[in-house]
C-alpha positions in Angstrom: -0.9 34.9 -118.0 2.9 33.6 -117.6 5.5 35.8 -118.0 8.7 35.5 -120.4 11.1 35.1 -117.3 8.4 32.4 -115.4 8.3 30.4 -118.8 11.8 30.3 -118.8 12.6 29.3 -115.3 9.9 26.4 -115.9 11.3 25.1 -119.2 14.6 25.4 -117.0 13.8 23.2 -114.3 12.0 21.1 -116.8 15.1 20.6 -118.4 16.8 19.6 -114.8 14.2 17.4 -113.7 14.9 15.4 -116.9 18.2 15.8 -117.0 18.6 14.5 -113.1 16.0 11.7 -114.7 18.7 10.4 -117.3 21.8 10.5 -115.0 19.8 8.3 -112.6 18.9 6.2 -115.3 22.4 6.0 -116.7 23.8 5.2 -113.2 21.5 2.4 -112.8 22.3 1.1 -116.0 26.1 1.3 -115.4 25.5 -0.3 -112.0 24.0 -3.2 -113.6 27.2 -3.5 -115.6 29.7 -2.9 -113.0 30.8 -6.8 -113.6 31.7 -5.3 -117.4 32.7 -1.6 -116.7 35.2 -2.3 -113.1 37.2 -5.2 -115.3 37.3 -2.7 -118.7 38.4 -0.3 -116.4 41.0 -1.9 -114.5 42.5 -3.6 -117.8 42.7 0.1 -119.4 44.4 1.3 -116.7 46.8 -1.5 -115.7 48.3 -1.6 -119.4 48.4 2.5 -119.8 50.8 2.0 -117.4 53.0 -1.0 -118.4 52.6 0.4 -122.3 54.4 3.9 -120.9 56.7 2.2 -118.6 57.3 -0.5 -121.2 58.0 2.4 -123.4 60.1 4.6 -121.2 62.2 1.6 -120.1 63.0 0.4 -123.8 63.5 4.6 -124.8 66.3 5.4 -122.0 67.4 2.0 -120.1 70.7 0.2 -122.1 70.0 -2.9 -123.1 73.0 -5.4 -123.8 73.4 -6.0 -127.7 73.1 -10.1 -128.9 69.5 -10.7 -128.0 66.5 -12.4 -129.7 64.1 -10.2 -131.5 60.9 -10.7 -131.9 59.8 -8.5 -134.2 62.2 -6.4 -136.3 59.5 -4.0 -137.7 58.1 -3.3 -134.6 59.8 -2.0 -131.3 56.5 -2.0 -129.3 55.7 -5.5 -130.3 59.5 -6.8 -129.7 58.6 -5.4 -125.9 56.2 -8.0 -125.1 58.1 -10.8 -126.5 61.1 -11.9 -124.1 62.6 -15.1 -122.5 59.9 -17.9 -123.0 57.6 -16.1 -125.9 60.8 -17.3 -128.3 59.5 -21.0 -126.9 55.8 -20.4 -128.0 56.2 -18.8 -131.1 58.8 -21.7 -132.2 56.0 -24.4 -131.5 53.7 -21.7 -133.3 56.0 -21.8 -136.2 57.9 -25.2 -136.3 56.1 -27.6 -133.9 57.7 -29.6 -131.2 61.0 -31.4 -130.8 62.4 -32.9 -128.3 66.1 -33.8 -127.3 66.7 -36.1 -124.1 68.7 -33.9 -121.7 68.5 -30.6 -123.1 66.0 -28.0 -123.0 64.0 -28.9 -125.7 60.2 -27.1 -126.4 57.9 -30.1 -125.2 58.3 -28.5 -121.9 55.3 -26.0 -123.2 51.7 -26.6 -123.3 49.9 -26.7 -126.5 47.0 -24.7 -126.0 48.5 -21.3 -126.4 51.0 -21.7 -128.9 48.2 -23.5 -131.3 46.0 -20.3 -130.6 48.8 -18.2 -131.9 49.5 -20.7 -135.1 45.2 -20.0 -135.6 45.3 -16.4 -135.1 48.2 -15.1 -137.1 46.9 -15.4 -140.4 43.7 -13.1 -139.2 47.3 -11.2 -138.3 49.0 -11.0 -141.5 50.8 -14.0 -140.6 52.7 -12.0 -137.3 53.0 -14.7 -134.3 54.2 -11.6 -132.1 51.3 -9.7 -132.8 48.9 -12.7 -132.5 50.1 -13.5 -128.7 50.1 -9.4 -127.6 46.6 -9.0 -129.0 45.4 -13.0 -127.7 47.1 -12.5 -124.3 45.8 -9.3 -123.7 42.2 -10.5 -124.9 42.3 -13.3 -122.4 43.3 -11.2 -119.7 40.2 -8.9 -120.3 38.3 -12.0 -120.0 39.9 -13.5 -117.2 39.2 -10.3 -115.3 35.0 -10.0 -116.4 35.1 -14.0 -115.0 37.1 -13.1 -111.9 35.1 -10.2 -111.0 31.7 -12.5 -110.9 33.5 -15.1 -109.4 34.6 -12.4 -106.4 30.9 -11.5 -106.5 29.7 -14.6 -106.1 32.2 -15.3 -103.0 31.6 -12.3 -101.0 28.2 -11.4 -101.3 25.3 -12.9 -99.5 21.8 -12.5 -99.3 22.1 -8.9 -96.6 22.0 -5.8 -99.2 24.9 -4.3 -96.9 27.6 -7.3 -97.8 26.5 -7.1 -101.3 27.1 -3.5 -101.6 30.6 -4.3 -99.7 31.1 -7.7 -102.1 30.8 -6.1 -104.9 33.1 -2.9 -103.6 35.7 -6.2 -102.5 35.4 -7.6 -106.3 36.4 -3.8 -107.7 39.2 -4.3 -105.5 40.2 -8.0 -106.8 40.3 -6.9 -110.3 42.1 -3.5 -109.7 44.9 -5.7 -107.7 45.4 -8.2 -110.0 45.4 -6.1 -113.0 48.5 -3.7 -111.0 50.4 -6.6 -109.3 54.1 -6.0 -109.7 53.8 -9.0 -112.6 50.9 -8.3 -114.5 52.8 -6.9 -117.4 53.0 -10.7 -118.2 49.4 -10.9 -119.1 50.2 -8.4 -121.9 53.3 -10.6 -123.0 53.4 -13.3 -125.1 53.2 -15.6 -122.0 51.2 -18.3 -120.9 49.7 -16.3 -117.6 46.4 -14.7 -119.1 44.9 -18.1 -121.3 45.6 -19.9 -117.5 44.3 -17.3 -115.5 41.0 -17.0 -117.9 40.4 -20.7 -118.1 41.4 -21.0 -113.9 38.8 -18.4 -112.9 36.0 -19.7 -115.9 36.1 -22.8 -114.8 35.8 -22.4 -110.7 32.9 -19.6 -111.9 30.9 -22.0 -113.9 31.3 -24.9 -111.3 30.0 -22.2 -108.7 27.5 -21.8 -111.2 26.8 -25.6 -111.1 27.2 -25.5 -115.1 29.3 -28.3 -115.1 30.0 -29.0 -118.5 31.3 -25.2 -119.0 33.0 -26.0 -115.9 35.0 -29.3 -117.6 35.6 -27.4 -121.0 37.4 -24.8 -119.6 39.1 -27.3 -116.8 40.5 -29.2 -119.8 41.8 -26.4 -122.0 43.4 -24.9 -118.2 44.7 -28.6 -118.3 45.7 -28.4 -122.1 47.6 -24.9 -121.2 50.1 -25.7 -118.2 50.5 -29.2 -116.2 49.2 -27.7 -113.0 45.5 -27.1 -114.7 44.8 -30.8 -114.1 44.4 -29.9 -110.5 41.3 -27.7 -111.4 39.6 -31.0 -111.4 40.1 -31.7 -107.9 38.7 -27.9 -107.2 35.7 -28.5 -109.4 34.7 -31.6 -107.8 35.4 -30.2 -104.3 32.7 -28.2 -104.9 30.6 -30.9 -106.4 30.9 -32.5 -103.2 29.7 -29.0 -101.6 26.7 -28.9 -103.3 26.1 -32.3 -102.2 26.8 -31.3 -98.5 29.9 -33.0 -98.3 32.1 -30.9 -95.7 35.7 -31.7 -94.6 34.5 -31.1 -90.9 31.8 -32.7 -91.1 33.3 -36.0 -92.3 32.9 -37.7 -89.4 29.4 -38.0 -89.3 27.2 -40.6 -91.3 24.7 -37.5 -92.8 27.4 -36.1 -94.9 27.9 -39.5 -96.4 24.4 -40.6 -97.5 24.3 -37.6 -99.0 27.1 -37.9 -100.6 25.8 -41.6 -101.9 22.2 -39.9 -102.6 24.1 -37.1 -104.6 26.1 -39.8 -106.8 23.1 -42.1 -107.5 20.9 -39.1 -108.5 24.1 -36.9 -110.4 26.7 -39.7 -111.5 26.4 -37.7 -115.1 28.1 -35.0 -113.6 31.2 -36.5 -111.7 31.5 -38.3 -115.2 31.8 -34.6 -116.9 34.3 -33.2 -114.1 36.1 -36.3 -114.7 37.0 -35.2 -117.9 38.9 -32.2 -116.8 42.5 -34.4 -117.3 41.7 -34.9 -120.8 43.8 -31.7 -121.4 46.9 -33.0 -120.0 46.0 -36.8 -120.9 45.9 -35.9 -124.7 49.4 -33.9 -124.4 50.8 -36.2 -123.2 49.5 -38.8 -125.5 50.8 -36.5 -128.0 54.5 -36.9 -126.7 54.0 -40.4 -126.7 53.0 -40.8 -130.5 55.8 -38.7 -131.4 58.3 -39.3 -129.0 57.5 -42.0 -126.9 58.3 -40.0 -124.0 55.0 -39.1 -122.4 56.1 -37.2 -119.7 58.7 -35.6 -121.7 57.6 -32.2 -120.2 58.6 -33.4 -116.6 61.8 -35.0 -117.6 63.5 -31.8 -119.5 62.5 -29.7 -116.9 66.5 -30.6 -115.5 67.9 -28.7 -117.8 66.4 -25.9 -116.8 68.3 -26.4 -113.7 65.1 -27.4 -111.8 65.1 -31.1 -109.8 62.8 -31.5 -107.2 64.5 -31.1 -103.7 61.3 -30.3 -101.9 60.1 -27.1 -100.7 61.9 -27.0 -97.2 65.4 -27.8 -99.3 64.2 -25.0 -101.0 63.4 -22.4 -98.8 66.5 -23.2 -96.6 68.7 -23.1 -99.9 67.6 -18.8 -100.6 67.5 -17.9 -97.1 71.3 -19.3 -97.2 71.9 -17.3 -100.5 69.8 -14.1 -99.0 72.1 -14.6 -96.1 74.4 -12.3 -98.0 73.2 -8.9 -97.8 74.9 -7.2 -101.2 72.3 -5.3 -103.2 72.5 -7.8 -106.4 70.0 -8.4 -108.8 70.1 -11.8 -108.0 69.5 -10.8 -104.5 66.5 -8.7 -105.2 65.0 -11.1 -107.3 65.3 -13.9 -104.4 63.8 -11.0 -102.1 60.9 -10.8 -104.0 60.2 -14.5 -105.2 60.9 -15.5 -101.3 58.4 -12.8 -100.0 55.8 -13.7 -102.8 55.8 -17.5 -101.8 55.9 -16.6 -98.0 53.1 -14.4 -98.3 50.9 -16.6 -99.9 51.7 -19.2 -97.6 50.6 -16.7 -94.6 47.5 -15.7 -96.3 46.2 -19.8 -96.4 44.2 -19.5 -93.2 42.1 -16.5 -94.4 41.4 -18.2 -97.7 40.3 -21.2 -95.7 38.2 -19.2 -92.9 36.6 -16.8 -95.9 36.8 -18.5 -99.0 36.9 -22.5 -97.8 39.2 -25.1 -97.3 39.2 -26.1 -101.4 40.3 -22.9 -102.2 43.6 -22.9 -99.8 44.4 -26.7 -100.6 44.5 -25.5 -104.2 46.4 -22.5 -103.3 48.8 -24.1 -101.4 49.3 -27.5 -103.7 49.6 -24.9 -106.7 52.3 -22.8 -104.9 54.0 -26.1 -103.3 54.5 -27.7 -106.8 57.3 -25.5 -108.3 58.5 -24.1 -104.5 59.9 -28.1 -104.6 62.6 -27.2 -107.1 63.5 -23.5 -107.3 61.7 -20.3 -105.6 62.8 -18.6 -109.1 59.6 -17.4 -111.2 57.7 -17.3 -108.0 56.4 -14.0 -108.4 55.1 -14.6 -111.7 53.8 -18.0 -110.4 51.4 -16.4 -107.9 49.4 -14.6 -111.1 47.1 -17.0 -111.3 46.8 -17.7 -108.0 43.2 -15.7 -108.2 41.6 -16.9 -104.5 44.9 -14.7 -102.7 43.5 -11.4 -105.2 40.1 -12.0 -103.8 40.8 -12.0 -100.2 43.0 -9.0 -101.0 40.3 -7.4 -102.2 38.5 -8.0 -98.9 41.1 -7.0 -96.6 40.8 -3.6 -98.9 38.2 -2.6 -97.6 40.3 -0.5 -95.0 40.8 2.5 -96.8 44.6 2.2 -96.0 45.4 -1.1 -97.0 43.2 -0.5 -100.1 45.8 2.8 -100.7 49.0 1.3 -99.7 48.3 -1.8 -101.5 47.4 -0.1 -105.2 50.4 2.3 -104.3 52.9 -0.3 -104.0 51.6 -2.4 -106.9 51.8 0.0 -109.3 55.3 1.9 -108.6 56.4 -1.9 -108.5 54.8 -2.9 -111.6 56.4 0.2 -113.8 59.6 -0.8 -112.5 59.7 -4.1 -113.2 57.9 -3.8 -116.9 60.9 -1.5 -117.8 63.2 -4.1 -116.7 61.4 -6.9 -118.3 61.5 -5.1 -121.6 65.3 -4.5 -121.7 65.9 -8.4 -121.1 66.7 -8.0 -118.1 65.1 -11.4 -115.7 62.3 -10.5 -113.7 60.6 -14.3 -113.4 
């Protein structure tokens, strides 16, 4: 006959044994989300941080009187719209014009400011609100997509790299989402639709779902000129899948296959071919209206940017950075020079881990604007998502992993309170 205190202790481990049960069960369950739960969790993070910064900066920072607001009825809002936003909710509002010689609003892509113009009457009719609640959406999105992609680049068929892939794609998103930039994603900026379309479109290609693969490529192409060269990416790794290899180009295999592969899958270079649409049809767009198709290029002078090359470039700030005065100016070139350098140095390890498509895309991407100004160069790197993921391998060393979050994040809060108080960061 069982006693009170033996029932007791039974019922008691009972109780354990299940409850040890369900907390195993949970963690497998949250493991099998990890590519859901990491991204939500880096995203929460990242913008509790730019939110109180943001905050902080606009509360006690002066900010010089004269300046655009974006929203009168909200200070929180009017944060996250600064510089360009004015641009994209104008198209949103007005549409495009265009004046020869001046800085006119056909130097913006369509596809974000036509998302805003559908999404603000869900909004009650607020532009401002439509781009902080879209931007920050897409850069949710763009952070699920890059953690697969990471995933899917890291980890092989030995359990031990996947357990360390998937650790490396924690990483990627964690890094991304606390780069000294990233308040941008939050802003009423093109950076999140182009990240989110960039990453969705290398993930499905990886995926070999080539049609996904071309819709996002177009609307990438749609959102800023340098999406176009998404195409090249996608059908780089076409030519993968086919056994087509840059070192191996000197051998007669790797082009019979190559024939075999577009005899038997012509469909599909046809869909990946479609990937210019986006910037085709823009600029068909200026020509109908303006008959200035690459209207977009041409006002880009006025901005004060004409294509030198990049080693004008770079000799031009390391002659201004010669003077060693603490200046804004100066800091700025500090930080858009080391961004662009840095990049540059981190090529050969995209190439070695990642392949030689990813680092010509890197470096053609980083090359374009470096051939008129090095300004905006740390905003520029944002979507740059192949350097995130090799940062997220090289994290792996608990002290990089540490000094690298560490330095993102004191960076980023300083630079979102200056961003909010109009003060140029990029």
């Amino acid at each position: 006959m069982s006693t009170p205190g033996a029932t007791a202790r039974s019922a008691a481990a009972s109780l354990a044994t299940q409850t040890r049960r369900l907390w195993r069960m949970c963690a497998r369950w949250l493991d099998r989300l990890d590519w859901l739960v990491q991204p939500i969790a880096a995203f929460a993070l990242s913008r509790l941080l730019i939110f109180a910064a943001g905050t902080l900066g606009d509360l006690f920072l002066a900010t010089e009187e004269g300046h655009w607001v974006a929203d009168p009825n909200s200070p929180f809002l009017s944060m996250w719209a600064k510089w360009d936003s004015q641009w994209y909710i104008q198209i949103a509002r007005d549409g495009y014009w265009y004046q020869p010689l001046q800085q006119s609003n056909v130097a913006f892509f369509p596809v974000y400011p036509l998302a805003l113009r559908l999404a603000a009457p869900f909004l009650g009719g607020n532009l401002v609100l439509a781009g902080f609640v879209l931007s920050n959406l897409a850069f949710l999105g763009a952070l699920i997509f890059l953690y697969r992609l990471a995933e899917v680049e890291l980890m092989d068929a030995d359990p031990a790299a996947q357990d360390a892939g998937r650790a490396a794609a924690q990483r990627t998103v964690y890094y991304l989402a606390f780069f000294p930039t990233a308040f941008f994603f939050s802003a009423v900026y093109t950076e999140s639709f182009f990240l989110l379309f960039s990453v969705a479109t290398v993930y499905f290609a990886r995926r070999r779902h080539w049609v996904l693969a071309a819709v996002a490529g177009i609307l990438a192409a749609a959102t800023r000129n340098l999406g176009v060269l998404l195409w090249a990416l996608v059908m780089w790794e076409w030519l993968r899948c086919h056994g087509w290899r840059i070192t191996r180009i000197h051998r007669g295999a790797t082009w019979r296959n190559l024939w075999a592969g577009i005899k038997g899958s012509w469909i599909e270079v046809i869909i990946i071919a479609a990937i210019p649409l986006g910037l085709l049809l823009y600029m068909g767009f200026l020509q109908i209206n303006f008959a200035r198709p690459t209207a977009f290029i041409e006002v880009q002078a006025a901005w004060g940017r004409q294509n030198i090359g990049p080693v004008a470039v770079i000799a031009r700030e390391l002659s201004a950075l010669s003077d060693l005065a603490l200046t804004k100016s100066n800091l700025s070139r500090l930080l858009n020079a080391g961004a662009f350098l840095a990049v540059l140095a981190m090529l050969p390890a995209i190439w070695r881990r990642l392949g030689e498509g990813y680092a010509i895309y890197v470096l053609i991407v980083i090359l374009v604007p470096a051939s008129s100004a090095l300004q905006s160069m740390i905003r520029y790197v944002l979507p740059l998502f192949p350097v995130f993921i090799i940062l997220g391998w090289w994290g792996r060393r608990p002290f990089v992993d540490r000094l690298l979050l560490a330095t993102f994040s004191v960076l980023l809060g300083v630079l979102t309170a200056i961003f909010v108080n109009w003060i140029f960061v990029a």
